[in-house]
Backbone as CSV, one residue per row, in Angstrom:
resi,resn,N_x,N_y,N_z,CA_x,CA_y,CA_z,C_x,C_y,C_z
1,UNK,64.179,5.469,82.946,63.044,6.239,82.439,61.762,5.788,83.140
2,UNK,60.739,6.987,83.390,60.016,6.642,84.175,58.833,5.831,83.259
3,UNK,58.117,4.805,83.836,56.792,4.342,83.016,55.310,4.968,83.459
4,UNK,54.882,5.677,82.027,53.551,6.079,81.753,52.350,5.593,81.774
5,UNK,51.612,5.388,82.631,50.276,5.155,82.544,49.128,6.084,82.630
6,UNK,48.777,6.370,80.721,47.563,7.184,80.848,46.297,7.178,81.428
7,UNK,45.449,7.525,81.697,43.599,7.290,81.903,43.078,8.215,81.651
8,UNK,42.413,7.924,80.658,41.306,9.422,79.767,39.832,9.376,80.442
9,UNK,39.913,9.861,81.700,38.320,9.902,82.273,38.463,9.582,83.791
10,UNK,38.238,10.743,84.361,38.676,10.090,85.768,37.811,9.794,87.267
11,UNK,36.585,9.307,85.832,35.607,8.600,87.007,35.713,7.271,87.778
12,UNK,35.120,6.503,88.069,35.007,5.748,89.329,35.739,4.428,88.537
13,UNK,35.492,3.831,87.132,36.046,2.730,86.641,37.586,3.111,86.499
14,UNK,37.766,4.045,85.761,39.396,4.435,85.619,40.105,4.424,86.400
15,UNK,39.455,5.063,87.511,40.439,5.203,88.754,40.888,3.645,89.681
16,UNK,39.652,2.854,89.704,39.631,1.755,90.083,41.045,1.411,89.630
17,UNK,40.914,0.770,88.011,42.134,0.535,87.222,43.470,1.074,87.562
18,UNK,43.608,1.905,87.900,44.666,2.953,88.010,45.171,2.097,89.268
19,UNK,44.551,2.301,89.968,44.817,2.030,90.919,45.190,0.615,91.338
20,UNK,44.786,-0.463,90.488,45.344,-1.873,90.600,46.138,-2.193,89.827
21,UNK,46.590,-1.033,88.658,47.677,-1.891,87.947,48.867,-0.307,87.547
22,UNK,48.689,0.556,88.566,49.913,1.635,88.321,51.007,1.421,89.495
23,UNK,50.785,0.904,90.106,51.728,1.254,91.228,53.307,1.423,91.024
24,UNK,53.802,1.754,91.217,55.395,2.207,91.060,55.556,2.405,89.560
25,UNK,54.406,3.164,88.667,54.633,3.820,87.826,54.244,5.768,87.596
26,UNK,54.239,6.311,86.872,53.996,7.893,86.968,52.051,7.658,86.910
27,UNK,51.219,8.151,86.665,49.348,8.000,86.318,49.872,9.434,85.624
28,UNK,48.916,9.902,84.237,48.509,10.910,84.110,47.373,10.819,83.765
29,UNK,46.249,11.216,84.171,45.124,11.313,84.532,44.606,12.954,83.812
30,UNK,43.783,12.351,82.852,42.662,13.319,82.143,41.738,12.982,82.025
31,UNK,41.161,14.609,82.349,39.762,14.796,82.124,39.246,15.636,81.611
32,UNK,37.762,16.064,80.882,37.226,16.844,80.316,37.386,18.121,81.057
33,UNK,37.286,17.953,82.972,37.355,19.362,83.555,38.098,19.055,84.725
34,UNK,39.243,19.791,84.762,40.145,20.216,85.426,39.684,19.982,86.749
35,UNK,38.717,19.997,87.718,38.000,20.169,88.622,38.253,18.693,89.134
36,UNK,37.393,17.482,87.923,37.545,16.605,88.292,38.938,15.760,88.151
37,UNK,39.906,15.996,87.331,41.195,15.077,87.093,41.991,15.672,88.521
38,UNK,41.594,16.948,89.255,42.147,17.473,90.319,41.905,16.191,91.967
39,UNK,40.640,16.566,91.680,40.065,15.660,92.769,40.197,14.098,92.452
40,UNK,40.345,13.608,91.642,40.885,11.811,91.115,42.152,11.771,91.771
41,UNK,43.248,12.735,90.975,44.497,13.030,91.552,44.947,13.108,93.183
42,UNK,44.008,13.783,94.157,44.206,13.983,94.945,44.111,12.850,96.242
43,UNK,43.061,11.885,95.393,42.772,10.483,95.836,44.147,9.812,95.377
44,UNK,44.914,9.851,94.761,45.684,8.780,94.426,46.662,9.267,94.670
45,UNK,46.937,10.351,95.102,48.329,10.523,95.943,48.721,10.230,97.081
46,UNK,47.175,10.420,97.827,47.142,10.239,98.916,47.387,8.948,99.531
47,UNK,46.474,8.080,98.113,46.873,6.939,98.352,48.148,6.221,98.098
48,UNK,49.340,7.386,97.734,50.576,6.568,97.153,50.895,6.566,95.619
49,UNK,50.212,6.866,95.269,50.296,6.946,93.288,51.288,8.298,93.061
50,UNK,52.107,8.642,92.714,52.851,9.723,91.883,51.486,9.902,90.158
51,UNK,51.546,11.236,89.977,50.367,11.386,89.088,50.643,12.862,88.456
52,UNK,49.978,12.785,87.789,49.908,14.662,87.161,48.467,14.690,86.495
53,UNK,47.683,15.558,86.894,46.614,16.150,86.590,46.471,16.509,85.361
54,UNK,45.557,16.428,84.814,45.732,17.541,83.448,44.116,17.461,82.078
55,UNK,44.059,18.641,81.485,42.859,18.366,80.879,42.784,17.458,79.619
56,UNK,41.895,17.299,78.928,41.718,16.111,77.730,40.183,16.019,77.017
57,UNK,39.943,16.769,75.880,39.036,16.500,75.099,39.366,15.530,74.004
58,UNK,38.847,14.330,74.177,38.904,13.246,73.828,38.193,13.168,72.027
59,UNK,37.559,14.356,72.102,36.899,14.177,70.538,37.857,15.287,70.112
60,UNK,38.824,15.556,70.526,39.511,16.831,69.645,41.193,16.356,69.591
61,UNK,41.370,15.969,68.204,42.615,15.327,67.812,43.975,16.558,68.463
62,UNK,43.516,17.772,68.210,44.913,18.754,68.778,44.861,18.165,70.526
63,UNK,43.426,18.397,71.235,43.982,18.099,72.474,44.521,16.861,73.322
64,UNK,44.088,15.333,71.838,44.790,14.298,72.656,46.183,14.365,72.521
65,UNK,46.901,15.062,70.742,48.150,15.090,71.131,48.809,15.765,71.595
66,UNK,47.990,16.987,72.711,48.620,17.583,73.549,49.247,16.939,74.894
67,UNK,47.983,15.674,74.947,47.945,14.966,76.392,49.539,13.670,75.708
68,UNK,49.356,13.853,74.144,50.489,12.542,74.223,52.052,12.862,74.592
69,UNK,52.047,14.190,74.253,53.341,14.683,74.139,53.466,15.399,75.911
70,UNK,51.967,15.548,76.717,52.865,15.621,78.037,53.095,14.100,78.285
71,UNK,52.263,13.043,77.926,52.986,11.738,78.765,54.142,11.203,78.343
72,UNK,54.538,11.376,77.149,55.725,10.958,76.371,57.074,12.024,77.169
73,UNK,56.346,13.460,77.611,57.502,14.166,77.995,58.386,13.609,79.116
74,UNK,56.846,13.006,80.437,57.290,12.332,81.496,58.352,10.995,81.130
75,UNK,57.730,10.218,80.477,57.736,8.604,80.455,58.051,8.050,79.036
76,UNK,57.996,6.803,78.974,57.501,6.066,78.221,56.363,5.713,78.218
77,UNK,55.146,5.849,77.303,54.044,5.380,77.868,53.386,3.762,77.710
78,UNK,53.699,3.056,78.803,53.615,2.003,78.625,51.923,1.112,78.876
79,UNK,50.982,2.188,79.069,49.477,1.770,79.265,48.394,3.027,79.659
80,UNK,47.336,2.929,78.759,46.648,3.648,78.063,44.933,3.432,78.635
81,UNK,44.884,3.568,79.642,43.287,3.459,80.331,41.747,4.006,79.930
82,UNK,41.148,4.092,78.727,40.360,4.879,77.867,39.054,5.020,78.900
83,UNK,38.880,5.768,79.674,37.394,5.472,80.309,36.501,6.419,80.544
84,UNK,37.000,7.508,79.556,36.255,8.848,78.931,35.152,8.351,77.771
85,UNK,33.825,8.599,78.228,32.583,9.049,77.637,31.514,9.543,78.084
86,UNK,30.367,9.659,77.311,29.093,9.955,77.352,27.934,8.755,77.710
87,UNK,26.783,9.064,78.412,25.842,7.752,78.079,24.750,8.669,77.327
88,UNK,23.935,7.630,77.013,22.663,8.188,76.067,21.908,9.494,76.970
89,UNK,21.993,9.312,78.090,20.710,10.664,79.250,22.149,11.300,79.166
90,UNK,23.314,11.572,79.064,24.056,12.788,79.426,24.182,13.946,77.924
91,UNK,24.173,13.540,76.453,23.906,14.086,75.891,23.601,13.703,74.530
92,UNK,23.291,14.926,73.259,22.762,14.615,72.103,23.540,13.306,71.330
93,UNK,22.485,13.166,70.297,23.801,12.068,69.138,24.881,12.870,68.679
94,UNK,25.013,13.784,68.403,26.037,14.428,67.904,27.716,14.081,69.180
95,UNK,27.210,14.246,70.326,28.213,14.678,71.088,28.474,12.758,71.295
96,UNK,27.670,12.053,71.671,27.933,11.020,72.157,28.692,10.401,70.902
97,UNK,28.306,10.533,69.380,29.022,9.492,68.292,30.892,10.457,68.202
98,UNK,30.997,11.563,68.743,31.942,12.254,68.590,32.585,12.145,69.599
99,UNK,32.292,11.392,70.400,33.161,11.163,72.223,33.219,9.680,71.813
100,UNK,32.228,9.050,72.030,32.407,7.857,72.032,32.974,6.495,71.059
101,UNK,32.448,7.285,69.868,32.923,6.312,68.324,34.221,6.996,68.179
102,UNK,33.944,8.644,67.578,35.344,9.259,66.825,36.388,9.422,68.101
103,UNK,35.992,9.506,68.964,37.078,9.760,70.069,37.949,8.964,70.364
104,UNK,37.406,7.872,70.820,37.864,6.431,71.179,38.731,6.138,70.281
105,UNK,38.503,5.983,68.917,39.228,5.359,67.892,40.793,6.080,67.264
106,UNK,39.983,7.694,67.725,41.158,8.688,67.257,42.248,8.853,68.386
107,UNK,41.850,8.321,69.549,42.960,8.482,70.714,43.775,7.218,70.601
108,UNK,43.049,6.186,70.279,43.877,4.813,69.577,44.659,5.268,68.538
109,UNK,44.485,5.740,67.509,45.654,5.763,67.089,46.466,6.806,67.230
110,UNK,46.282,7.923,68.109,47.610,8.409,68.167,48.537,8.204,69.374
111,UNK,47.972,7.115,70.354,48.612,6.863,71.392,49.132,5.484,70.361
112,UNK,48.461,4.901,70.235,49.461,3.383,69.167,50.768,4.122,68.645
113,UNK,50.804,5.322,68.313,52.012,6.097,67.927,53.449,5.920,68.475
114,UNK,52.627,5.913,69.960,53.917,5.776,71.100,54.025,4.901,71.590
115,UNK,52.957,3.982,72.193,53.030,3.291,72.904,54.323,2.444,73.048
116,UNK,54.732,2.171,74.542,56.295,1.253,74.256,55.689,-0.171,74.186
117,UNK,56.736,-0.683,73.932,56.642,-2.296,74.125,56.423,-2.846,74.946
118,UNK,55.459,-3.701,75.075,55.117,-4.131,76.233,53.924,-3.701,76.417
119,UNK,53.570,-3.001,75.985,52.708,-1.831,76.770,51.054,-2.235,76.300
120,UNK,50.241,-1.745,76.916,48.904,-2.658,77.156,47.901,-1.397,76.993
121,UNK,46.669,-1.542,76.111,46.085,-0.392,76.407,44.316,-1.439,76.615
122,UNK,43.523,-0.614,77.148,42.103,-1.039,77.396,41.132,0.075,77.702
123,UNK,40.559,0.191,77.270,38.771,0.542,76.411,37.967,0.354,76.861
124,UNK,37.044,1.048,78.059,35.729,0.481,78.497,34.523,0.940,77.718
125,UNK,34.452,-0.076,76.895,33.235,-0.134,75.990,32.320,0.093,76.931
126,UNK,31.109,-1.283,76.505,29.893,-1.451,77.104,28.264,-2.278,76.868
127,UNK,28.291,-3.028,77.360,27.323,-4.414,77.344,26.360,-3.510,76.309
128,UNK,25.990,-2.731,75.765,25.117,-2.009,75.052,25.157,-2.051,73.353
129,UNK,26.902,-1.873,73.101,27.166,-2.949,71.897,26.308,-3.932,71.546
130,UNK,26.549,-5.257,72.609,25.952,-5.962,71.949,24.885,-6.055,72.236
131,UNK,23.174,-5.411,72.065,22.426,-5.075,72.033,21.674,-4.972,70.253
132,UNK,22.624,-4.435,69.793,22.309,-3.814,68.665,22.404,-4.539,67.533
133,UNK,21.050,-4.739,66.364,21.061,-6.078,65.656,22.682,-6.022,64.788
134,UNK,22.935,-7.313,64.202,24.071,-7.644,63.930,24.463,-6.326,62.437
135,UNK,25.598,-6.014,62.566,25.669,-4.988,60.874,26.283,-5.781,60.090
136,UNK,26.622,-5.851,58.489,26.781,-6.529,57.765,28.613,-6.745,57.821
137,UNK,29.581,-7.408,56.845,30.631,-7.706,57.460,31.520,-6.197,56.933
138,UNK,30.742,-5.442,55.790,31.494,-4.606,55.281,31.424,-3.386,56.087
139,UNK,30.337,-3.097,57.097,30.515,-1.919,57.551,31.370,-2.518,59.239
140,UNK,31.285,-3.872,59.673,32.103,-3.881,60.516,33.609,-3.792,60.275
141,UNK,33.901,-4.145,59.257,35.073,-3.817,58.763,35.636,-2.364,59.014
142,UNK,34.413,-1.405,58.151,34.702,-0.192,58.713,34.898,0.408,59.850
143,UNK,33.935,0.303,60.608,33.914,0.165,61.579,35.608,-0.024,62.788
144,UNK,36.185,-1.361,62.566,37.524,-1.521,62.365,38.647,-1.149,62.267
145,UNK,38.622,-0.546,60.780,39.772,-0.416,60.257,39.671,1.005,59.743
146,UNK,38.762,2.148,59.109,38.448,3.106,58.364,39.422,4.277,59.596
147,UNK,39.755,5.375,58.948,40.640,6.037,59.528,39.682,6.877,60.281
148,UNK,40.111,7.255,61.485,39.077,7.639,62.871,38.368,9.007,61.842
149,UNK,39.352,9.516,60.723,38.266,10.857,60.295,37.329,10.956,59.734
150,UNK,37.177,9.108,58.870,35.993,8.963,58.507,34.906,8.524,58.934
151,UNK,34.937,8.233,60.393,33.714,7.350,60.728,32.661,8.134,60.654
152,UNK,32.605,9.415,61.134,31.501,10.053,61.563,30.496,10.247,60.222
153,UNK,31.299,10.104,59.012,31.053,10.653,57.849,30.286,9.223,56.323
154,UNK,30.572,7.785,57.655,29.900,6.223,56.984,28.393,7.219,57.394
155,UNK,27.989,6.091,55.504,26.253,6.397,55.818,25.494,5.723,56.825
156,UNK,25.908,5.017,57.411,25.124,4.328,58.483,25.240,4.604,59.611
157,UNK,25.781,5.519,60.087,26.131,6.475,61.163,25.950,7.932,60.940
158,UNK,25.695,8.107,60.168,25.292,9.460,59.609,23.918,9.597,60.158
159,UNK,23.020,8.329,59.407,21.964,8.195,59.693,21.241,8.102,61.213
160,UNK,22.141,7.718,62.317,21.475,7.384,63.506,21.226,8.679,63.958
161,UNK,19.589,8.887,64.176,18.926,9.683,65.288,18.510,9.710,66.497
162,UNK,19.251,8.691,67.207,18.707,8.428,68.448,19.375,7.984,68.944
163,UNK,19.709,8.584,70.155,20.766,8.610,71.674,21.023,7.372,71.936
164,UNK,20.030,6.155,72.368,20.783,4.922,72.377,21.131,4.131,71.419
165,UNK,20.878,4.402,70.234,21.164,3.831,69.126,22.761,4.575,68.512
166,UNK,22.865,6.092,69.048,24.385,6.164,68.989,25.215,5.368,69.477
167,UNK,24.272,5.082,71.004,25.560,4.870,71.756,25.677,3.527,71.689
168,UNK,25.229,2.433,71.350,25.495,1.006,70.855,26.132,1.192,69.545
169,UNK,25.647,1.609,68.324,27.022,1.978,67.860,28.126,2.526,68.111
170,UNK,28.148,3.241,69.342,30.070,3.771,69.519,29.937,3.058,69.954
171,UNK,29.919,1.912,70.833,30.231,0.763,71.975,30.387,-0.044,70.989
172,UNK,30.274,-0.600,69.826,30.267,-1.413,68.753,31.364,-1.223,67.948
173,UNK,31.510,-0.066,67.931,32.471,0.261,67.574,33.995,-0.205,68.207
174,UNK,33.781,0.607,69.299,34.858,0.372,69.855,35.563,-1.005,70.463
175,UNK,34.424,-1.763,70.514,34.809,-3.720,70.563,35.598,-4.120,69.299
176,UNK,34.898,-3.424,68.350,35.237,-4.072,66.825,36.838,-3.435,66.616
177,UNK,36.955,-1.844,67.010,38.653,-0.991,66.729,39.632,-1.508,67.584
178,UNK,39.354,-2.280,68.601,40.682,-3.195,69.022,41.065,-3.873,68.224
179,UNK,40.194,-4.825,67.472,40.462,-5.848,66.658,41.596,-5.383,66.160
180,UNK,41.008,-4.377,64.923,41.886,-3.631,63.379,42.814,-2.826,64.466
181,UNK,42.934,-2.227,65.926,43.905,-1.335,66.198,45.347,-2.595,66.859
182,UNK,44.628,-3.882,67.223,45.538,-4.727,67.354,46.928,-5.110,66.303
183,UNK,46.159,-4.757,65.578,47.406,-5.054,64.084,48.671,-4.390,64.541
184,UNK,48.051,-3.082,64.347,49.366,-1.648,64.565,49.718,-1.637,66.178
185,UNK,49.274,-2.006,67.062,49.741,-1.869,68.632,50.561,-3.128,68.188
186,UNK,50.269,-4.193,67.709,50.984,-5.226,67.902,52.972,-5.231,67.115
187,UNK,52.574,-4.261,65.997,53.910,-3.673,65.546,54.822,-3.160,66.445
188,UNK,54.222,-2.964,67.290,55.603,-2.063,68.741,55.302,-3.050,69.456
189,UNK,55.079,-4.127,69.160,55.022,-5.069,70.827,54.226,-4.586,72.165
190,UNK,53.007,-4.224,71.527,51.891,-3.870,72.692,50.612,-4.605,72.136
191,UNK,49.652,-4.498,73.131,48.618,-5.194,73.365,47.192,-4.170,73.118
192,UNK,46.274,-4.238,72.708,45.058,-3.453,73.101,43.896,-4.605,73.413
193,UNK,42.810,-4.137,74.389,41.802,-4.774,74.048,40.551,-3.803,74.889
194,UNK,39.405,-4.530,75.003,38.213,-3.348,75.386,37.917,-4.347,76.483
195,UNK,37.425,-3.206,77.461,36.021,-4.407,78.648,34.531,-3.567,78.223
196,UNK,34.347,-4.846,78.117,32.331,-4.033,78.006,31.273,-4.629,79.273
197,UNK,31.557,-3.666,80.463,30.842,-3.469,81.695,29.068,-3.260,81.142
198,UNK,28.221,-4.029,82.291,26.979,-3.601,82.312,26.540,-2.762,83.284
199,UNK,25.773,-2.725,83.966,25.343,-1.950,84.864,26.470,-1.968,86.510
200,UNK,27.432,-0.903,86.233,28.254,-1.091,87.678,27.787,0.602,88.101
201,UNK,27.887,0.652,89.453,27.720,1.449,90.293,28.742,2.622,90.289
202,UNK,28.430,3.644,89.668,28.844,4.565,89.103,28.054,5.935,89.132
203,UNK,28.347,7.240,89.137,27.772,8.300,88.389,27.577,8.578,87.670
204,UNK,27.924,7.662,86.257,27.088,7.428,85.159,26.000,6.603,85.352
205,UNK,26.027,5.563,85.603,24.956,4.635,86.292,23.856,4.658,86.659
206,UNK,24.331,6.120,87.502,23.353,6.751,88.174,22.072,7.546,87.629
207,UNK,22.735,8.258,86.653,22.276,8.833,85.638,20.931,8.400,84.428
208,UNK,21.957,6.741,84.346,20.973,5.898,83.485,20.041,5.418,84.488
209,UNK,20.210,5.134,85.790,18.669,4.203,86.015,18.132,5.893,86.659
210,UNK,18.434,6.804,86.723,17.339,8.230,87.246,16.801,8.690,85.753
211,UNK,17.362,8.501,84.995,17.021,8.823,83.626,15.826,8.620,82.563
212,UNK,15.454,9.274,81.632,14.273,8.743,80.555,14.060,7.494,80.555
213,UNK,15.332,6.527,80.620,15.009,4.964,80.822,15.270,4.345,81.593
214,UNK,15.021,5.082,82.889,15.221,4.663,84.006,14.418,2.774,84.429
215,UNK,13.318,3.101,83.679,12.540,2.070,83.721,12.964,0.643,83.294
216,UNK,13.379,1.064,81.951,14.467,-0.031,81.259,15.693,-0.628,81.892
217,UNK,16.611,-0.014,82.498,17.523,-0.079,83.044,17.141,-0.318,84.420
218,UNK,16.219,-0.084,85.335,15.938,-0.817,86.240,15.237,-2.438,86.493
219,UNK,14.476,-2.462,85.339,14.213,-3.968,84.922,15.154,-4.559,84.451
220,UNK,16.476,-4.437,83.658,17.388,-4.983,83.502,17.921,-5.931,84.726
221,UNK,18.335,-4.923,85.973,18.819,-4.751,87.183,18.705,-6.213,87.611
222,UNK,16.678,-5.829,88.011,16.249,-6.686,88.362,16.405,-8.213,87.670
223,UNK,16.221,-7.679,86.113,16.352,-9.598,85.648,17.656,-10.448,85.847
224,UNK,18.997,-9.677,86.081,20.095,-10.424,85.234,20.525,-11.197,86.454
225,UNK,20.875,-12.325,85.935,21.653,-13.637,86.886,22.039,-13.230,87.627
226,UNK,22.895,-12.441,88.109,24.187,-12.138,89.513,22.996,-11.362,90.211
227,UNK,21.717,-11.206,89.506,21.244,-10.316,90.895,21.740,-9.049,91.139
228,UNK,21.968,-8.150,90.738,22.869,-7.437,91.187,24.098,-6.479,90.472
229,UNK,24.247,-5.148,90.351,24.881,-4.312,90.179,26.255,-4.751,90.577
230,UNK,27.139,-4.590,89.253,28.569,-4.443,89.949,29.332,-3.743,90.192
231,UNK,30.680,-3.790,90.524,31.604,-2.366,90.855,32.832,-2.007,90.327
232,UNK,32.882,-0.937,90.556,34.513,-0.522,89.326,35.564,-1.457,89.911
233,UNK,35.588,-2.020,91.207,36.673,-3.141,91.298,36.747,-4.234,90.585
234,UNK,35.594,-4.396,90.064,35.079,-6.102,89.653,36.084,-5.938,88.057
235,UNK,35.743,-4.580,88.128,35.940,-4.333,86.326,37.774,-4.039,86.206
236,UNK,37.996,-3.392,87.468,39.475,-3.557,87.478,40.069,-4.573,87.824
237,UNK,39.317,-5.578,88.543,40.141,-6.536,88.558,40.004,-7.811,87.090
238,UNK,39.352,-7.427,86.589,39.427,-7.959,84.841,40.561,-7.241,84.517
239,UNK,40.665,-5.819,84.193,41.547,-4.999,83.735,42.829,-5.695,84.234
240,UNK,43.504,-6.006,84.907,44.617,-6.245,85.615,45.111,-7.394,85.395
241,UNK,44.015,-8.614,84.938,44.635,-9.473,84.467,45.091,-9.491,83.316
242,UNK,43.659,-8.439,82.134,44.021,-8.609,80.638,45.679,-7.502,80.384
243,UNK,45.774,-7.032,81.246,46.612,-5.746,80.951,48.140,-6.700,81.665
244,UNK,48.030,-7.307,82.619,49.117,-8.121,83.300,50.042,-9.110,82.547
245,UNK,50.858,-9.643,83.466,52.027,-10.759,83.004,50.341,-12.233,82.292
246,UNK,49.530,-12.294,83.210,48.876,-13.429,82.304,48.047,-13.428,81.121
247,UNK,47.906,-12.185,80.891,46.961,-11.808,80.025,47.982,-11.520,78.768
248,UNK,49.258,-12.152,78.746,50.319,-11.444,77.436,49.821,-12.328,75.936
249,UNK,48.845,-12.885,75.972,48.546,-13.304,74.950,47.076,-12.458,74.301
250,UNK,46.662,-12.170,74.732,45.371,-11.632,74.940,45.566,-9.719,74.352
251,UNK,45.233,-10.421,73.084,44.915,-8.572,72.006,43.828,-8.597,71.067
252,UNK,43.163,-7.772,70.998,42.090,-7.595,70.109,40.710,-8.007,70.116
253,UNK,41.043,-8.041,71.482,39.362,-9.038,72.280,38.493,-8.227,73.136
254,UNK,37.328,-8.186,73.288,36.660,-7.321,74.079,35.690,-8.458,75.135
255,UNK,35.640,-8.151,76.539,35.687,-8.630,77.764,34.530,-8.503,78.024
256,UNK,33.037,-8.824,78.276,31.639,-8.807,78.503,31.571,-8.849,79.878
257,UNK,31.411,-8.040,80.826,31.072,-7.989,82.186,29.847,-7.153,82.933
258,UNK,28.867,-8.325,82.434,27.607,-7.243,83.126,26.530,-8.285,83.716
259,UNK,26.827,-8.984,84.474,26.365,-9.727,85.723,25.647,-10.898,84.776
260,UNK,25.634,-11.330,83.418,24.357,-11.862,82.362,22.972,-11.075,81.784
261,UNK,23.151,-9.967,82.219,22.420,-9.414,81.437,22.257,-9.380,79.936
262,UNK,22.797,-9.137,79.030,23.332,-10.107,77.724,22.624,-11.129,77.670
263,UNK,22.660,-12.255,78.248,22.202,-13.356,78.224,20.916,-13.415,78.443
264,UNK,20.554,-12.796,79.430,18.861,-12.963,79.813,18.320,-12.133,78.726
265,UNK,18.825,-10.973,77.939,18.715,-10.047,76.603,18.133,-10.965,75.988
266,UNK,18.827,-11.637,75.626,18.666,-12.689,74.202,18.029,-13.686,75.037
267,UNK,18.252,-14.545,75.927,17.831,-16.351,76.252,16.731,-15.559,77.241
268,UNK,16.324,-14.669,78.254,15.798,-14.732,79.372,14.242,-15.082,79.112
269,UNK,13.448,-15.178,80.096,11.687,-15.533,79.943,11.432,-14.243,79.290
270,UNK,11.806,-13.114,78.688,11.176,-12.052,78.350,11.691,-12.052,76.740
271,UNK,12.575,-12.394,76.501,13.280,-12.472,75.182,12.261,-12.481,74.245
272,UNK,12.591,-12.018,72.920,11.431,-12.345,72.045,11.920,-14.408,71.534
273,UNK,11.071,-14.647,71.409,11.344,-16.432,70.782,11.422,-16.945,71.783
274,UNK,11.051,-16.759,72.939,11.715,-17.474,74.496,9.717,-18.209,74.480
C-alpha cells in the first residue's frame, strides 16, 4: 500500500517540507485554487515526487473530508503537512479566525481519524502566538480541547475585532490543539506537533512587510538576533527532524523559529521594563 503524505497549502513552506520528507511516498497537495496546487505539483514532479493535485477549503468540514477520503483512497495516510492560511493584510477577522483557528483544528481532527501509525502530522503556526498577553488556564484549555465547532462561538473570540489580534489567537491556538490533539493522534500511534516560523521569505511575507504594518514588521527584521529573514528550508529542515526517525518522541510541542525575534519582543533594548 502506497504511503500518503498530505499538505494543505501549497505555498513556499509546504512545499519546502514536502519535499524533504516525501520522497518515495504518493504528496497530495491542496489548495484553496486549483491554479496554484497545479503549479506546486508541477514543481515536484519534475523534481521526482509522484503527487496528485487537488482543491481544499480548509474552513469547510465537507471539503476536508472530501480531501480525506481522496488520500485514504490512494494510501494510507501516514503525514499531514497543515500550511494553509491567512495573515492579518490578506483578510477580515471573520475569514482569518475561520481559516486559521476553526480550520486548523477541524482538519486535525478529521485527519486524526485516519491517520496510520506511525504517522506524523505538523502545523505551521507562527511566532505571533506568542505575542499575545498570556489567557487564563480555562480558556487555554479550550482552546485545546473544545470541539473545532465550538471555538468560533467561546466569548473571547467572539469578541476579537482586529486582524492581528485574530491572528495571534488562531496561532495560539493552534500551538495549544497539538497539545489536546496529541492525546487522540497518540491512540493510533501517531505524532502531531506545530512549528511557529517568524519572518521567512515567502509571499505571505511579502505581503506583511508591503502591508499596513509594514513598518512594524520591518523593524522587527531589523532588530532580531540572526539579523536576518529566514527560509522555507530552514523551517523544513526542523520539519524533518520533528516528523523523522529522531524526532519519535516528540508530540504535542510547538517549535519557535523566528531568528529571536520573540526574544528581543520581550528582553530586547525596546521591550517595555528593559
Amino acid at each position: 500500500m502506497k504511503e500518503v503524505f498530505v499538505v494543505t497549502g501549497a505555498g513556499s513552506i509546504g512545499q519546502a517540507i514536502a519535499r524533504r520528507v516525501s520522497s518515495g511516498r504518493h504528496i497530495v497537495l491542496a489548495d484553496l485554487k486549483q491554479e496554484n496546487a497545479d503549479r506546486a505539483s508541477e514543481v515536484l514532479e519534475l523534481a521526482g515526487f509522484e503527487n496528485t493535485a487537488t482543491t481544499v477549503d480548509v474552513s469547510d468540514r465537507g471539503s476536508v473530508q472530501k480531501l480525506v477520503k481522496l488520500a485514504t483512497g490512494i494510501g494510507e495516510v501516514k503525514a499531514l503537512i497543515q500550511a494553509a492560511g491567512v495573515s492579518p493584510s490578506q483578510a477580515p477577522v471573520e475569514t482569518i479566525l475561520k481559516v486559521d483557528l476553526y480550520g486548523t483544528s477541524m482538519l486535525l481532527e478529521e485527519f486524526g481519524e485516519v491517520i496510520g501509525e506511525g504517522g506524523s502530522g505538523i502545523v505551521i503556526s507562527s511566532q505571533s502566538g506568542y505575542r499575545m498577553p498570556a489567557l487564563t488556564a480555562e480558556q487555554d484549555e479550550l482552546l485545546a480541547t473544545a470541539p473545532a465547532e465550538e471555538l468560533l462561538d467561546l466569548d473571547f473570540v467572539r469578541a476579537i475585532d482586529d486582524t492581528l489580534h485574530a491572528y495571534q489567537m488562531s496561532k495560539r491556538c493552534n500551538s495549544l490543539r497539538v497539545r489536546g490533539e496529541a492525546i487522540r493522534w497518540g491512540r493510533r500511534k501517531a505524532r502531531v506537533n506545530a512549528i511557529s516560523p517568524g519572518i521567512i521569505v515567502t509571499p505571505l511575507a511579502h505581503d506583511e512587510l508591503n502591508g499596513e504594518r509594514a513598518g512594524f514588521y520591518r523593524d522587527m527584521l531589523g532588530k532580531m538576533p540572526a539579523g536576518r529573514a529566514g527560509t522555507p528550508d530552514e523551517v523544513a529542515a526542523l520539519a524533518a527532524l520533528i516528523m523523522g526517525p529522531e524526532g519519535g518522541y516528540i508530540t504535542g510541542s510547538d517549535f519557535l523559529i523566528d531568528g529571536g525575534a520573540t526574544a528581543n519582543f520581550f528582553y530586547g533594548d525596546d521591550a517595555e521594563g528593559s
